[in-house]
C-alpha positions in Angstrom: 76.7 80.9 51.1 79.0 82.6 53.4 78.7 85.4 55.8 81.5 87.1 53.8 78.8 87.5 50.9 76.6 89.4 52.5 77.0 93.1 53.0 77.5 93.8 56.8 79.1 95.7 58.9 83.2 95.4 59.0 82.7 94.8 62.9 80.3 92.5 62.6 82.2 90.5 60.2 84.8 90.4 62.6 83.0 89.2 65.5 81.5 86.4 63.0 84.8 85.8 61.6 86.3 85.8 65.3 83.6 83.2 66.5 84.2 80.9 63.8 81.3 81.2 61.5 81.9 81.0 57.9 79.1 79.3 56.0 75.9 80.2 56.6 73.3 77.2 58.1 70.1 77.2 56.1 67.8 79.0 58.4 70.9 81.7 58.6 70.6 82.5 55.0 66.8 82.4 54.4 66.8 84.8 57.6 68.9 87.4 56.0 68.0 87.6 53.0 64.7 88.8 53.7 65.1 89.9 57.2 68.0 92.7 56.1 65.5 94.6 54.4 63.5 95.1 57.2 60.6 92.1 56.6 58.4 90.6 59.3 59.3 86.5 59.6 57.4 83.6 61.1 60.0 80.7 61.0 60.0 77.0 61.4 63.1 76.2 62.6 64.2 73.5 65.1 67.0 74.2 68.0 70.4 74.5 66.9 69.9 74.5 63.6 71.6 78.1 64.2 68.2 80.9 64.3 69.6 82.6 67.1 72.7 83.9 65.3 70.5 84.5 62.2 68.1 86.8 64.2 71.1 88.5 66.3 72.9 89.3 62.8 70.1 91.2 61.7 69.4 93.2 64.8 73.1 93.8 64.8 73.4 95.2 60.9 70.4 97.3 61.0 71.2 98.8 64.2 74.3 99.7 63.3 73.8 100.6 59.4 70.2 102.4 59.5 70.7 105.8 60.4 66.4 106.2 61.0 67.5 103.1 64.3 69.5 105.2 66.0 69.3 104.9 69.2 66.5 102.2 69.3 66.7 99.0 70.7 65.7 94.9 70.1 63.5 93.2 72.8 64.2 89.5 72.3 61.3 87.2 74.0 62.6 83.4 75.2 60.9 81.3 77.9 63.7 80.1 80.2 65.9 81.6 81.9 68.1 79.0 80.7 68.2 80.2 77.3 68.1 83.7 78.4 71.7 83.1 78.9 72.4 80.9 76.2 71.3 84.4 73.5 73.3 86.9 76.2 76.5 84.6 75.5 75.8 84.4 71.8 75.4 88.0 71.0 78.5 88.7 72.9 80.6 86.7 70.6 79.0 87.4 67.2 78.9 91.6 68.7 82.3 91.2 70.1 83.3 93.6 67.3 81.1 95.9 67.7 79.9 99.0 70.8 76.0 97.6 71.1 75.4 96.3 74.5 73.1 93.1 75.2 71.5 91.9 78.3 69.9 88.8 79.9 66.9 89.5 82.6 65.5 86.1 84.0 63.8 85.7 87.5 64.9 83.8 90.3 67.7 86.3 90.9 67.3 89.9 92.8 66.6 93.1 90.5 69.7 95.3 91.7 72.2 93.8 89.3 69.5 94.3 86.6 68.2 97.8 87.3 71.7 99.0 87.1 72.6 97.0 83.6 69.4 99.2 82.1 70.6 102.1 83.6 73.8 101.8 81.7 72.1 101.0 78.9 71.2 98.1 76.6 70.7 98.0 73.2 69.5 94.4 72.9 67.3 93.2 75.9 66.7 89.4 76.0 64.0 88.1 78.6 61.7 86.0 79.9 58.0 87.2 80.3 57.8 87.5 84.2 60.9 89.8 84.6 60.5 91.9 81.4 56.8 92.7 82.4 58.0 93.5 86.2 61.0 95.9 85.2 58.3 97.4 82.4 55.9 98.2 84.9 58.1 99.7 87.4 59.2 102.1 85.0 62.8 100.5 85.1 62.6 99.3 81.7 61.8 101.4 79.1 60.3 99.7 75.9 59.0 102.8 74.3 62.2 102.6 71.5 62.1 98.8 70.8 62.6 98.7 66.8 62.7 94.8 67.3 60.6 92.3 68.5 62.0 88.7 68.3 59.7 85.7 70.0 62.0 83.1 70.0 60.6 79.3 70.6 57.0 80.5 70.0 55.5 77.4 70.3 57.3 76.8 74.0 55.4 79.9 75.3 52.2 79.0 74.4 52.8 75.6 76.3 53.8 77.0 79.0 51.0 79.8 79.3 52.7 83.0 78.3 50.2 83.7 75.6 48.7 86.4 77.9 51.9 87.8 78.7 53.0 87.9 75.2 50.0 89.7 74.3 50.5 91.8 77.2 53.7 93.0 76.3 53.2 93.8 72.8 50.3 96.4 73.8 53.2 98.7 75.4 55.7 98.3 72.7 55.6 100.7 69.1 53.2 99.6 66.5 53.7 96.4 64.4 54.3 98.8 61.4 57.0 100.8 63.8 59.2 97.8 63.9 60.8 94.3 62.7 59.0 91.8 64.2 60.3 88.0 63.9 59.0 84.7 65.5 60.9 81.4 65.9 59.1 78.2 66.4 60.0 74.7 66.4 56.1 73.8 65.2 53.9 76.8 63.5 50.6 75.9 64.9 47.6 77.6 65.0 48.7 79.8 68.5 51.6 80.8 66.5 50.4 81.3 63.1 47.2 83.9 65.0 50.5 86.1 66.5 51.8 85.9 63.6 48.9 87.4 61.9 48.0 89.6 64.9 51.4 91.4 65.3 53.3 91.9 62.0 52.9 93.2 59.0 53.3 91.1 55.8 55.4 88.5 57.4 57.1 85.9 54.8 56.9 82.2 56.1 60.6 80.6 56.6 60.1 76.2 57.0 63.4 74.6 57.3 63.5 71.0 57.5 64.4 69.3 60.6 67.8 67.3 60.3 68.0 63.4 60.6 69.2 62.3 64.2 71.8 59.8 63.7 74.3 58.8 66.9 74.3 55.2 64.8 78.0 55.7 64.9 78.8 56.9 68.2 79.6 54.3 70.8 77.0 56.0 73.8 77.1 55.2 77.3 75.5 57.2 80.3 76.5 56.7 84.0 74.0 56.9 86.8 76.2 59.1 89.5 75.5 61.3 92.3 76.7 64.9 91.9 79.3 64.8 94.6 81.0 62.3 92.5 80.8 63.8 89.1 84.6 64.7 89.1 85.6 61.7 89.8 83.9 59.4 87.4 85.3 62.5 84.9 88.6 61.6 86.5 87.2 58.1 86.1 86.7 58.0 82.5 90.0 60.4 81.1 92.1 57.6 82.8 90.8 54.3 81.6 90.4 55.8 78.2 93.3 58.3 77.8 91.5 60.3 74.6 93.9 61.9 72.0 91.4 64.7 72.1 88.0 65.7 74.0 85.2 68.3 75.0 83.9 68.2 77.6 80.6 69.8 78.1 79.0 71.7 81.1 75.4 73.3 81.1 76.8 76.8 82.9 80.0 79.2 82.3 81.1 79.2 85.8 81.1 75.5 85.8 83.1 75.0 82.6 85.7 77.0 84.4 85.4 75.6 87.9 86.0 71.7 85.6 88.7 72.9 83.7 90.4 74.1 87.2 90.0 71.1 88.7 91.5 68.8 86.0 94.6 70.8 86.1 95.2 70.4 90.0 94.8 66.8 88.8 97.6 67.2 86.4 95.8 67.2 82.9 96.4 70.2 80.8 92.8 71.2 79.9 91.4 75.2 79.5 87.9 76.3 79.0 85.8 78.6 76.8 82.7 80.3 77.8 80.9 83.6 75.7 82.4 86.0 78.3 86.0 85.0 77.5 88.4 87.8 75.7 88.6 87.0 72.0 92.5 86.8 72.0 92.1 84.0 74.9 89.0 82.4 72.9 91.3 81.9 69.5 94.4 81.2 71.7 92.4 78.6 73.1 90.7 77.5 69.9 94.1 77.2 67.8 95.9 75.2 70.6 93.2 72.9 70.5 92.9 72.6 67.4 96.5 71.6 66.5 96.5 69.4 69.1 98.6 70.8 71.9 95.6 70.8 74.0 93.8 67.9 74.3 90.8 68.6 76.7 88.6 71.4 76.0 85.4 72.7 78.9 83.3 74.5 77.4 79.3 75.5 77.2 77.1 74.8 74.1 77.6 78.2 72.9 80.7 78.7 73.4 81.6 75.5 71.4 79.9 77.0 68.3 82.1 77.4 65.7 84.7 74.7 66.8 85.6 72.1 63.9 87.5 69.1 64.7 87.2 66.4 62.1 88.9 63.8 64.6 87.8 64.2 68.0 88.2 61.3 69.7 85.3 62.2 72.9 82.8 63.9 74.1 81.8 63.7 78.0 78.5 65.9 78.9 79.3 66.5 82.9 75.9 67.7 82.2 73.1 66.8 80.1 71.9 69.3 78.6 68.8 71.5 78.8 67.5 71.0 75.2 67.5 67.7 73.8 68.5 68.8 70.2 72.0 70.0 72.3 72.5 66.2 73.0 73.0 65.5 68.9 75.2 68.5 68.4 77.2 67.8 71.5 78.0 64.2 70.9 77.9 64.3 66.9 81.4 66.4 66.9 83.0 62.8 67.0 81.8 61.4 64.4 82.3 63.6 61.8 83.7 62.7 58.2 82.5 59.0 58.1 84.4 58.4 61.6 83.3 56.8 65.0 83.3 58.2 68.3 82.7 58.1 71.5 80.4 59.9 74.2 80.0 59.4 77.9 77.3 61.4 79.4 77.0 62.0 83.7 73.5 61.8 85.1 73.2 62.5 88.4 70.2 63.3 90.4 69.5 66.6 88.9 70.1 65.6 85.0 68.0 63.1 85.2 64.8 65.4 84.6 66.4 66.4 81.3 67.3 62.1 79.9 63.2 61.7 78.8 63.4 64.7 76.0 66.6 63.7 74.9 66.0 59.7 74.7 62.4 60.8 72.8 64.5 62.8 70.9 66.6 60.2 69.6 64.2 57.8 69.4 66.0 55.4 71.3 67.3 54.7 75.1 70.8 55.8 76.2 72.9 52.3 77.2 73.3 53.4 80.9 75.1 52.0 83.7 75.5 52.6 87.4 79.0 53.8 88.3 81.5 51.5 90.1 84.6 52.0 92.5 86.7 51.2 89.3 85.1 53.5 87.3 86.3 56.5 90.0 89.2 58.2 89.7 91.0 60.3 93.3 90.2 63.8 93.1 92.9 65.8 93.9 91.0 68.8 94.2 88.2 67.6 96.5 87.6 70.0 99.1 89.6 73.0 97.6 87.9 76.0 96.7 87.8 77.3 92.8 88.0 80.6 92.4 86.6 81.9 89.4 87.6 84.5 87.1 85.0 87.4 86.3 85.3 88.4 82.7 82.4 90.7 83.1 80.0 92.0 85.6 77.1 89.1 84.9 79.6 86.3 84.9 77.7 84.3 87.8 74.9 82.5 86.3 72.2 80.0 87.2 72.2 78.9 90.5 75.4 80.7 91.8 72.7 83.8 92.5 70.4 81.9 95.1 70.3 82.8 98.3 71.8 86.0 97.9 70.1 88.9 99.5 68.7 92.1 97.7 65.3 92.5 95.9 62.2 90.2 95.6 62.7 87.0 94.0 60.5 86.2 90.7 58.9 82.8 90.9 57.8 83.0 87.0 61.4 82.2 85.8 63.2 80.7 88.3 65.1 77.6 88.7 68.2 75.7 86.9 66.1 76.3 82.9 63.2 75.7 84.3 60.4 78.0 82.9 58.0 80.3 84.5 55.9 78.5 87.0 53.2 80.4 86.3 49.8 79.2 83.8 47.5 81.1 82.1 45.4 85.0 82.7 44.6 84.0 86.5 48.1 83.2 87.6 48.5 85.4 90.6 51.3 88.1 90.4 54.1 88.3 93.1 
């Protein structure tokens, strides 16, 4: 079934059609058909099998369709900070159409850039517990018109402790039968099934079937490499194998652009796409690589949503990613249509906290090998300083806000998609 078929709003469409979605993934289509007329959903649903663009579509259409919402708002629940941003990014490209406003607010970063996003308003808030109960409680945030609950990767919170907070928050937001409410889980245990039970109203059960893993067909290797010499193994790699085409995937928007910047001072013509991005340069960027005249792509996992290239020749992760099911999608875009691929992946010292998850997730190890003086390209632009572009006013994210000064730092949900440090009802409060 396609988006097209389903009655939304002309703006949404656009920003859908804009983004690249045509067909709708399973979990997409089970989600709106019951969750446009306002039903309450538990769903089983594993990561990137495309819930968060299901769950964002709805918000989007009732919001702007259902007179009785004016003016309310959608508080979206995730526990990283990490994928905090990833939602943020995504709404902006399927609402790019459209006049509602979303929002990320995450800890580890100071308050001031956040207090003022509320006071210009936001439509749809997406946040981790710490921060959301924080801004709530000091009156910043108001939650008194939330319409929308959406708890996504239920089963995460409740592993990491947030059960409290969860419950917590729900107390100060309108009644179960005074809004949508919709939970997202890769496993619907017990804790999830009792929330589900405890906080919405009639909810329908959605199970979608986890996909296969296969990278059978994709010729894999991972390179052991400090971080100071990611660029040039990238270097490294992009000259010994001269790809027709390739992505090459970064875990952060400011470092997709800082990449992409550096390969051109190194004299290959590559550009970048992040959420943030105008549409015109997006689909400019899209249709040139696409056809070809652009060989090397940067770009984030959600940014690259949307992008179909039946023969793509590589994949490089300059990162691994956060979420092990990102590891599949990433380096299954080159073997597409019965093809074979292949996919270089850069640990260094911090990545290698994420290889266990994805390895288990494969069900298999990684070849790996430790990088040699052959393998290393010069970097022309070692030591010169990238500056970035700012497409909006939250463009820096992740790690480009430590150390800066103003407001108390929030220990819960700091740290490079790491999640709240904080476990269980007697975790002190900072």
């Amino acid at each position: 079934m396609n988006f097209t078929e389903f009655p939304l709003d002309s703006g949404l469409q656009e920003g859908l059609a804009k983004a690249g979605y045509v067909t709708c993934m399973p979990v997409q289509q089970q989600v709106l058909e019951n969750a446009l007329e306002g039903a309450d959903l538990y769903v089983q649903s594993q990561t990137g099998t495309g819930k968060t663009a299901a769950y964002l579509v709805t918000i989007l259409q009732r919001l702007l369709n259902d007179p009785a919402l004016s003016g309310k708002k959608a508080l979206v629940m995730v526990p990283t900070r990490e994928l905090a941003v990833q939602v943020e990014e995504e709404a902006r490209i399927v609402g790019s159409g459209v006049s509602l406003k979303s929002a990320s607010f995450y800890g580890g970063v100071g308050y001031g850039h956040q207090q003022e996003l509320l006071k210009k308003g936001v439509d749809i808030i997406i946040g981790t517990p710490g921060r959301v109960i924080d801004l709530q409680e000091s009156g910043t945030m108001d939650l008194s018109q939330v319409a929308f609950l959406v708890i996504d990767e239920a089963d995460r919170m409740f592993d990491m402790g947030f059960y409290p907070d969860l419950r917590k928050l729900i107390k100060v937001l309108p009644k179960a039968d005074q809004r949508q409410t919709m939970l997202f889980s890769a496993t619907l245990n017990s804790w999830v099934k009792n929330l589900a039970w405890e906080y919405t109203v009639n909810a329908k059960e959605i199970t979608i079937e986890a996909e296969n893993v296969t990278v059978d067909e994709i010729d894999q290797l991972l390179y052991h490499i400090p971080s100071n010499e990611k660029m040039q193994l990238l270097l490294g790699l992009i000259r010994n194998n001269n790809p027709e085409s390739l992505i090459i995937f970064c875990n952060t928007k400011k470092m997709s652009e800082i990449v992409a910047k550096r390969l051109k001072i190194n004299g290959y013509e590559s550009d970048f796409i992040i959420g943030d991005l105008p549409q015109s340069k997006r689909l400019q960027v899209i249709e040139s690589f696409k056809s070809g005249s652009l060989k090397c792509l940067v770009a984030t996992d959600v940014a690259a949503r949307g992008i179909d290239v039946d023969s793509l020749a590589m994949v490089i992760n300059f990162d691994l990613p956060n979420e092990a099911e990102n590891y599949v999608h990433r380096i299954g875009r080159t073997a597409r249509a019965g093809k074979t691929g292949k996919a270089y992946s850069l640990c260094s010292e911090q990545d290698v906290y994420n290889l266990p998850a994805i390895e288990k997730y494969i069900e298999n190890k990684i070849p790996s090998a430790v990088a040699a003086p052959d393998d290393l390209a010069e970097d022309k632009s070692a030591g010169v300083y990238i500056r970035t572009d700012r497409y909006d006013s939250d463009y820096d994210d992740f790690d480009s806000d430590r150390g800066r000064s103003g407001g108390r730092r929030d220990s819960r949900s700091g740290g490079r998609g790491r999640p709240d440090t904080r476990r269980g009802p007697s975790a002190g409060r900072r």
